[in-house]
C-alpha positions in Angstrom: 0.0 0.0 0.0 1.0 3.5 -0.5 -0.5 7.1 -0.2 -0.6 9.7 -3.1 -2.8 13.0 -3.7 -4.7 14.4 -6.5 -1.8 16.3 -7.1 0.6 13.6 -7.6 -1.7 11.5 -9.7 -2.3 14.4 -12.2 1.4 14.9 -12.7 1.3 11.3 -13.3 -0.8 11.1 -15.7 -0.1 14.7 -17.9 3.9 13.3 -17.9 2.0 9.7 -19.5 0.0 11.1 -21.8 2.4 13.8 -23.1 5.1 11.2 -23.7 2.4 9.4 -25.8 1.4 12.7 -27.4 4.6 13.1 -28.9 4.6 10.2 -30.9 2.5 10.8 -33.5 1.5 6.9 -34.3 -0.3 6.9 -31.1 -3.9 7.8 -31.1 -5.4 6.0 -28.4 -4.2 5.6 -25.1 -5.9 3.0 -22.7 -5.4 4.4 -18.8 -6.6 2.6 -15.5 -7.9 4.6 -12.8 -4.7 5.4 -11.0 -4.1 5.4 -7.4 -7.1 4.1 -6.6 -6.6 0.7 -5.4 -3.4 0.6 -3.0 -3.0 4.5 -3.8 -5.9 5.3 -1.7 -7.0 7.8 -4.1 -11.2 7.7 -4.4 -12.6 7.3 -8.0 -14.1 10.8 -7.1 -10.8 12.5 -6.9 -9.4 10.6 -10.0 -12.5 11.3 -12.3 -11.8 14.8 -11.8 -8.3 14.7 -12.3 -9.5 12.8 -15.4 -12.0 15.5 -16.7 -9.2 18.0 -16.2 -6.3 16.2 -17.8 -8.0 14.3 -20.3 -9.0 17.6 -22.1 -6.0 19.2 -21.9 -5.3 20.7 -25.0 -1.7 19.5 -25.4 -3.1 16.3 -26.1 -5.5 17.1 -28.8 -3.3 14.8 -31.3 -4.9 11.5 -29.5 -8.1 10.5 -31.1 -9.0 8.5 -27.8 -7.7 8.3 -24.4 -10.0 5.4 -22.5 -10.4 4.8 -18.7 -10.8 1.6 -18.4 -12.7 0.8 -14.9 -12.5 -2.9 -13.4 -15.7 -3.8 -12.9 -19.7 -3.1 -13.6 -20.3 -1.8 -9.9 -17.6 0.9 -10.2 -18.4 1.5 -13.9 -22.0 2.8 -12.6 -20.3 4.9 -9.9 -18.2 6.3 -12.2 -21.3 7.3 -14.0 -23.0 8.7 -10.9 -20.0 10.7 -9.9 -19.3 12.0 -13.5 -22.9 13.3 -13.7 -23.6 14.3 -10.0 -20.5 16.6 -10.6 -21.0 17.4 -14.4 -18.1 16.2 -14.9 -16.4 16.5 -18.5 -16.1 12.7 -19.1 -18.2 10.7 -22.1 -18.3 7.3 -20.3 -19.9 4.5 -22.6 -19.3 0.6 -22.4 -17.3 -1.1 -24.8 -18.6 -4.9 -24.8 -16.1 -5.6 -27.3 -13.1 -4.6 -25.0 -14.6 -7.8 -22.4 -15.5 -5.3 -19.9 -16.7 -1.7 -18.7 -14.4 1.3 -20.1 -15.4 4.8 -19.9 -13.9 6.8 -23.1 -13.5 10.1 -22.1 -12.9 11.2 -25.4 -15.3 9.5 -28.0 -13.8 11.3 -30.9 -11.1 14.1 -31.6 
């Protein structure tokens, strides 16, 4: 187990995502909710570290970045949370994928 902030997990994830940014074959990045498990982060704090980061403009290159979320319970949180806090997040199952995803971004 470990601890880590909001703070911490966003720097995490803009240094991720700007490293796949920069290569311009990547256009979808798969991302699982970080922190939350042994991190002790709650999927409230890192769905809006998500809405913020996510739609940063330096990462307007990647056609998709996808959250994927482990199971159907937290999916439907997820959903919950994103919509009780109007969240900027598009979350949508994918089936094909074999489980719950939310895609933040459907399209760029």
């Amino acid at each position: 187990m470990y601890d880590t902030t909001p703070a911490i997990t966003e720097d995490v994830l803009l240094r991720a995502l700007a490293h796949c940014a920069a290569d311009a074959s990547v256009r979808r990045v798969a991302v699982s909710a970080l922190a939350t498990g042994f991190g002790h982060l709650s999927i409230q704090d890192f769905l809006a570290v998500a809405s913020r980061v996510f739609h940063d403009a330096r990462f307007a290159a990647l056609h998709d970045i996808v959250l994927c979320i482990e199971d159907e319970f937290t999916f439907r949180w997820a959903c919950e949370i994103v919509q009780e806090r109007g969240l900027h997040l598009q979350l949508e199952a994918e089936p094909s994928a074999g489980g719950n995803a939310a895609a933040p971004r459907a399209s760029a």
